[in-house]
N, C-alpha and C positions, 0 to 999 in steps of 0.2 A: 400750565406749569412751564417753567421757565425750563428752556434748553440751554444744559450747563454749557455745552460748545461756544452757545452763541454768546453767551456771558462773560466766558474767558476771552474770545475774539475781542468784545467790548473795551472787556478792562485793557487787551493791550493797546485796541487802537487809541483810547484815552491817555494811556503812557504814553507810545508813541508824539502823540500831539501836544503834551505837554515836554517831552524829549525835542519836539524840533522848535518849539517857541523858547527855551532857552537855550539851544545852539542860535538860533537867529541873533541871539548877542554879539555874535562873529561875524555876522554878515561885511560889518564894513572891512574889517581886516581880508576876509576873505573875497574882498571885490578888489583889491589894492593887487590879486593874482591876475595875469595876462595870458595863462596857459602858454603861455609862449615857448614852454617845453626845454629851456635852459637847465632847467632842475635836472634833470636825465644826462648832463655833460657832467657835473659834477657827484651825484650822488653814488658812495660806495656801493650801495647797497642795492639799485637799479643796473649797476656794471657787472653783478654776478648774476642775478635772476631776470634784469630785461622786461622785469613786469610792471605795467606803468601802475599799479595799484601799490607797489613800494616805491615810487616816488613822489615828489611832493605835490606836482600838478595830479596826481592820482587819487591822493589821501584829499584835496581839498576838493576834488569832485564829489569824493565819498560823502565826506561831511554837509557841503552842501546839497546832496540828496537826501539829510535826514530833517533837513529846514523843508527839503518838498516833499516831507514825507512818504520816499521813494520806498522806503523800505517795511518789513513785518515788524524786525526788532532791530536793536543797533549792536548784538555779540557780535556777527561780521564786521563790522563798521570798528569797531574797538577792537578786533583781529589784527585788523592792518595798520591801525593806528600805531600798536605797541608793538608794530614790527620797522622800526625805525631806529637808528642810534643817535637820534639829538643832536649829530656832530655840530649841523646849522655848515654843514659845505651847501645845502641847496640855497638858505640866506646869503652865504656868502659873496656868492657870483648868482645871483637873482640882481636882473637889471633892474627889476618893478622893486627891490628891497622889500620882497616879504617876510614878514616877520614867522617865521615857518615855526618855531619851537613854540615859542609862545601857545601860537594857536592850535597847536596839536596837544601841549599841556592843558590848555583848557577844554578842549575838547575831550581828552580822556577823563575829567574831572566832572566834568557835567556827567558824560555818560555813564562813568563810575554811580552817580547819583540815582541813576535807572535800573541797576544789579547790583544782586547781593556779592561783595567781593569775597573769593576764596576764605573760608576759614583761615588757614596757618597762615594766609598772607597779612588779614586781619589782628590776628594775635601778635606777629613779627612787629607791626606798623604800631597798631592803637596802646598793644597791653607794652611793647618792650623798647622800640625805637625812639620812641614819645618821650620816653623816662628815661634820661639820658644815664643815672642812677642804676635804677634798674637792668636795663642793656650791658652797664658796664662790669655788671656783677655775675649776670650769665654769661659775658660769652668769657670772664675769668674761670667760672667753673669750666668751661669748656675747654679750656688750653689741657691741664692736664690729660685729658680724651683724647687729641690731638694723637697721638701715637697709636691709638688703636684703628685708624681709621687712613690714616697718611705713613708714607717713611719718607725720611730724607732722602733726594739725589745727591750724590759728590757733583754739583756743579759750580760755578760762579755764579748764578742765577740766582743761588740756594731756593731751589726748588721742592716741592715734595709733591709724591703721586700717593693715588686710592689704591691700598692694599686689597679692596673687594671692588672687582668692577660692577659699575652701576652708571645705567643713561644717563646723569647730571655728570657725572667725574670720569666716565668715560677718557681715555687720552687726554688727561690736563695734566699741567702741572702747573703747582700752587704756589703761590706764597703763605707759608703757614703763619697764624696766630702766634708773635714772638710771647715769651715766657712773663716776658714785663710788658706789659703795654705803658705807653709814658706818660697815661693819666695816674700811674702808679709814682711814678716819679716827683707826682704836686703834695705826696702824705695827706691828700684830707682837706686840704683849702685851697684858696687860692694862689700863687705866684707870682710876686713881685719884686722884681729886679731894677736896684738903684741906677742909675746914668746920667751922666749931663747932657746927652745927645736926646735925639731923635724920641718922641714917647710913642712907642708899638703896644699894640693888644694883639697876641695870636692867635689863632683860629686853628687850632691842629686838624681838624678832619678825621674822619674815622678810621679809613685806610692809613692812616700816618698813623696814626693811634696805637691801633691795635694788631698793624703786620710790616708797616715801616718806619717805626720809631727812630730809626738812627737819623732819619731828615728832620725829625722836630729837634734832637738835641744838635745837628748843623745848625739850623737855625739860631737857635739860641748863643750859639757859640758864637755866629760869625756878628750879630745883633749884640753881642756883650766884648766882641772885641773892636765895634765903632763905635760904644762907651753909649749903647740906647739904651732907654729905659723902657723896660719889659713888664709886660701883662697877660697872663695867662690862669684865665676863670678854674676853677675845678668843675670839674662835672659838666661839661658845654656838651653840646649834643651836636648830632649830624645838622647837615646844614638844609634838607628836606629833601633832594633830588631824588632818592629813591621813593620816596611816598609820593611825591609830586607827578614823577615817572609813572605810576603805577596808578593815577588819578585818584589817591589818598591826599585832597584839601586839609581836612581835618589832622590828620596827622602833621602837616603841611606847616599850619597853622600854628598850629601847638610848640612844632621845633624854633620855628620864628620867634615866637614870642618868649621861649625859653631863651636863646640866645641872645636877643636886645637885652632881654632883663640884665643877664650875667656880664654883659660888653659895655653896658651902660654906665655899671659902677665905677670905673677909672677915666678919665678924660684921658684919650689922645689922638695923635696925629695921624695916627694909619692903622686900620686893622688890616694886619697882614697873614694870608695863607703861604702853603706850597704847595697847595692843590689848584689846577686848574678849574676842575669844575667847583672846584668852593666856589672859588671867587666869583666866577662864572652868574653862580646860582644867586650870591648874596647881593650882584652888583646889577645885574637884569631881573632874573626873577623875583627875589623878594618884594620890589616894589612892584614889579608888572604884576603879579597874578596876586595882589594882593592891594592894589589901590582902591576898593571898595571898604576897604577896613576903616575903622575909624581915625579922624584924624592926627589924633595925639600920635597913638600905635603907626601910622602910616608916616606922619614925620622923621619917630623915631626909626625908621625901617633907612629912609632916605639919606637922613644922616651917617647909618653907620656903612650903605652902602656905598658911599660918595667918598670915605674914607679908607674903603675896601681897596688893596692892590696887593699885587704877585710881589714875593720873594726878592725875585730875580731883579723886577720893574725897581723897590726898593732901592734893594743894591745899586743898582748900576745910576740910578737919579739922584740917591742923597749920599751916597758913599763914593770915597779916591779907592775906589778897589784897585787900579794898577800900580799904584806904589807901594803896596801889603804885600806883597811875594817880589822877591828880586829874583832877575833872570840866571838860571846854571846854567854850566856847560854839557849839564846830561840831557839825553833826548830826550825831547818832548812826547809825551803818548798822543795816541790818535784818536782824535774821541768825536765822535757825532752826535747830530741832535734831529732830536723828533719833535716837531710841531704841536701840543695838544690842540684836538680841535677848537675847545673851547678856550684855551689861551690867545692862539693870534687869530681864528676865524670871528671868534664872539668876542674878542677885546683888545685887538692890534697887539698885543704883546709877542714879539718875535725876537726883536734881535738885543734886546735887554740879557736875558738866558744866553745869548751867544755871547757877549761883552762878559759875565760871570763867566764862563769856560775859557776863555782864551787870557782874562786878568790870570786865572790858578797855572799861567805858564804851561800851557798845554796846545795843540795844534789841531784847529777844528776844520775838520772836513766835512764838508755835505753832502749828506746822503740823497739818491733820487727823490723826486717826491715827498719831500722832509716834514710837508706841509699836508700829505693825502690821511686823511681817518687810520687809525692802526686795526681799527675793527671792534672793538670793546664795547662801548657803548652800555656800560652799565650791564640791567637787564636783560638788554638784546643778548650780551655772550651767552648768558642762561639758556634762552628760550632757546635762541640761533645759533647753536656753538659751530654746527658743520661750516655755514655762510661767516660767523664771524673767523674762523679758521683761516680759511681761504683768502679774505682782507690781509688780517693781519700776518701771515708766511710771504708772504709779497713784501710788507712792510719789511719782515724780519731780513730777506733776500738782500734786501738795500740796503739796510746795514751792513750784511757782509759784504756786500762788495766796497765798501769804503776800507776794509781791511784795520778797523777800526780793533783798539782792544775794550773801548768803551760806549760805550749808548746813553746820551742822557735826554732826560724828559723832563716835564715840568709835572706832568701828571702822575698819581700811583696809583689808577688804575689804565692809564697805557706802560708805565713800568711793569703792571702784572702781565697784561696780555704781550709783551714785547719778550718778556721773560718766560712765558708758557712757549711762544715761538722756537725761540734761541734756544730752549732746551729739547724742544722736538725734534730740532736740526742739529742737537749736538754740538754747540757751536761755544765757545770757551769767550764769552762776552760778556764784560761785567754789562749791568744795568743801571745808570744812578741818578741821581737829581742831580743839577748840576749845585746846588748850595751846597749839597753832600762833598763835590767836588771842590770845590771851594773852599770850605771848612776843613777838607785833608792840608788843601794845600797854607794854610795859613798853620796848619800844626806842625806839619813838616820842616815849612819855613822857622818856624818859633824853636823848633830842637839843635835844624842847624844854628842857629844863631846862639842859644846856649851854649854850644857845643864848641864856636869860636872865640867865645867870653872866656871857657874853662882855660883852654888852649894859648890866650892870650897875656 
C-alpha cells in the first residue's frame, strides 16, 4: 500500500521541477546580474530593513535557487518577491542594467502558476478588474457607503480616516471615492473632441477615474485650449499593473487586450496619460511580458505603446505653454516637485513637469531628494504600510522644508501616499498634478482677461 506522506512528497517534488524548468526561462536575463551589490545603495526598501533578501541582488539569488531546485516549495520565494515596490531605483543606477522589474514580474507570474491565489484576490482580479464594465458599476455602488466607513478631515489634502479602527486602515488617510467618477462624465459612449491640432487618445487610469477626477477634466481642458483633437473610449479598463503585481497573467492579458481593442478605433498621434505608472506599464511592460503573444495582438501592443507618452512630455514638446499665461506683479506660490519613480527612473521624463509648473507663472523649488521612491509602491503600502510609512514621512519632510504651499507629482498614487503623509504631520499643503496646476492657471489667466475686455 502506498504511503500517502510519500506521495504527497512526490507530487511536490514533480511541481517543484517543473516550477524551476520554467523559471530557467530567466536565466539569461538573470546572468546579465554581477552581484556586485550596487542594488543596496539605491534601494528604499533595503535602507530601512538592511536585509539583503529585500533587495534585488537578494531576490535574484532567491529565484535562481528555484532553477537549482534549492528549495521544498516556492511561498517563501514569492514572500520576498512581493515585498518590493517596482520603483526600478535598483535598474536605475545598476551598472550591469538589469532589467529588475521585468524579471521579478515574471517571476511572480510563473510562480503564481504553482498556487492557488487567494480567493477575494481572485474574485477582485478575474470576476471584477477584468470587466472594466463590471468594476465600474461596483465600486459606483460603493461611493454611496463611503460615509459609513470613512469621514472627511478639514484638510487641503481632502483626506478622510476609518471611523472603526482596523489593521488595513489603521492610521491612514485616504483619498475617498469622489461622488462622480469621470467615466460618468462620457453618458455611455465614447468622447470625441473636434480640433485642428494635435490628435490625442486618453488613457484616464483608474486612480484618476475614480478618486482624482479633477486631473482628467485639466487635461482635457488644457488639450482643448491648444485646439487637439480628443479621444477618449468609454468603458477602458486598468492598465494591468495590479494583476501583473500580484502574478495575475491572465487578468493581465485580458485588460491588454481590452484596451488595444477600444484605443484602436480612432487613429492618432499620441496616447496620452497622467499617470506615471500607466504609461510606465503601457510603454515597457505591455510589450515585454507579453511578446509571446501572437503577432498581430503583439504589433498592435507596440504600436499603441510607441505612441504612448506623459501629459506633461506632451505639453512641453508640442505646445508654446509660456506665452498662455502672461507674467503678474502678484507673487508667485512656491511649489515643489516629486519625481515618480516610474516617470524619470523608468522613462527619463523629468524636467518636462518642471517646464509645465514654472510656464503656470509659479516658482519651483526643489525639494531634497526630489527623485528618491515616496514609498507607495502599489500593493507594497497594503501589505508594508509600517516600512511604507517611514519612506514616505521622510519624503513628506522635504517637502516641508522647501516651505512650499504646493506639492506636485506626476503620479496619483504618490499624490495619495504624499497626501496620507502631509496629513499625519498636519501640515496645510496642497497636493496636485502639475496639468492640474496649469489648467488653474490658464483659467485664471482667461477671467483676468475678460475682465480687462469688460473694463475696456
Amino acid at each position: 500500500m502506498d504511503n500517502p506522506k510519500s506521495t504527497r512528497n512526490l507530487k511536490i517534488t514533480s511541481k517543484m521541477e517543473h516550477l524551476a524548468r520554467d523559471v530557467q526561462k530567466l536565466e539569461k536575463q538573470l546572468a546579465v546580474c554581477t552581484s556586485c551589490g550596487m542594488c543596496q545603495a539605491n534601494c528604499p526598501l533595503f535602507a530601512q530593513t538592511h536585509k539583503e533578501a529585500d533587495v534585488s541582488r537578494g531576490k535574484i539569488a532567491l529565484i535562481k535557487g528555484l532553477i537549482q531546485e534549492m528549495f521544498e516549495d516556492a511561498k517563501g520565494v514569492d514572500e520576498r518577491l512581493q515585498k518590493c515596490l517596482l520603483c526600478d531605483s535598483c535598474a536605475h543606477g545598476c551598472p550591469s542594467k538589469v532589467n529588475t522589474q521585468e524579471i521579478f514580474l515574471k517571476a511572480r507570474a510563473i510562480i503564481a502558476q504553482y498556487h492557488e491565489m487567494p480567493f477575494f484576490q481572485k474574485i477582485i482580479f478575474r470576476n471584477h478588474l477584468s470587466n472594466p464594465e463590471v468594476f465600474n458599476d461596483i465600486v459606483g455602488k460603493f461611493i454611496p457607503l463611503q460615509k459609513l466607513f470613512f469621514k472627511e478631515e478639514k484638510n487641503l489634502q481632502g483626506t478622510s480616516c476609518a471611523r472603526i479602527a482596523s489593521p488595513l486602515l489603521r492610521n491612514r488617510h485616504i483619498i475617498s471615492l469622489k461622488k462622480r467618477p469621470f467615466n460618468k462624465t462620457l453618458k455611455g459612449k465614447d468622447l470625441l473632441i473636434d480640433g485642428k491640432g494635435v490628435k490625442v487618445a486618453f488613457f484616464t487610469g483608474c486612480l484618476i477615474d475614480k478618486m482624482l477626477p479633477d486631473i482628467a477634466h485639466s487635461v482635457i481642458d488644457v488639450l482643448k485650449h491648444f485646439n487637439a483633437q480628443i479621444f477618449i473610449p468609454f468603458n477602458q479598463g486598468c492598465c494591468g499593473i495590479p494583476a501583473i503585481a500580484s502574478g495575475d497573467i491572465k487578468t493581465f492579458k485580458t485588460l491588454v487586450k481590452t484596451n488595444i481593442k477600444l484605443f484602436l478605433k480612432q487613429d492618432c498621434d499620441y496616447l496620452v496619460t497622467a499617470c506615471a505608472t500607466c504609461t510606465s506599464t503601457i510603454i515597457n511592460l505591455w510589450p515585454s511580458l507579453l511578446k509571446d503573444e501572437d503577432t498581430n495582438l503583439l504589433e498592435q501592443i507596440k504600436e499603441l505603446a510607441h505612441k504612448t507618452v506623459d501629459i506633461s512630455w506632451l505639453m512641453e514638446k508640442r505646445f508654446d505653454l509660456f506665452s498662455q499665461i502672461p507674467e503678474t506683479g502678484d507673487t508667485k506660490e512656491i511649489i515643489t516637485y516629486h519625481d515618480p519613480c516610474h516617470l524619470k527612473k523608468s522613462l527619463g521624463v523629468f524636467e518636462e513637469p518642471r517646464q509645465v509648473i514654472l510656464a503656470s507663472n509659479n516658482e519651483l523649488k526643489e525639494m531634497a531628494e526630489s527623485d528618491k521612491c515616496c514609498g507607495m509602491g502599489g500593493s507594497f503600502n497594503l501589505k508594508y504600510y509600517d516600512i511604507s510609512s517611514k519612506i514616505g514621512l521622510q519624503k513628506a519632510k522635504n517637502i516641508i522644508d522647501t516651505k512650499c504651499s504646493t506639492v506636485a507629482t506626476s503620479c496619483p498614487a504618490c499624490m495619495m501616499q504624499i497626501s496620507d503623509m502631509l496629513a499625519k504631520l498636519n501640515h496645510s499643503i496642497n497636493v496636485k498634478h502639475p496639468v492640474e496646476i496649469y489648467a488653474k492657471a490658464l483659467r485664471t489667466s482667461s477671467k483676468e482677461s475678460d475682465k480687462r475686455n469688460l473694463t475696456s
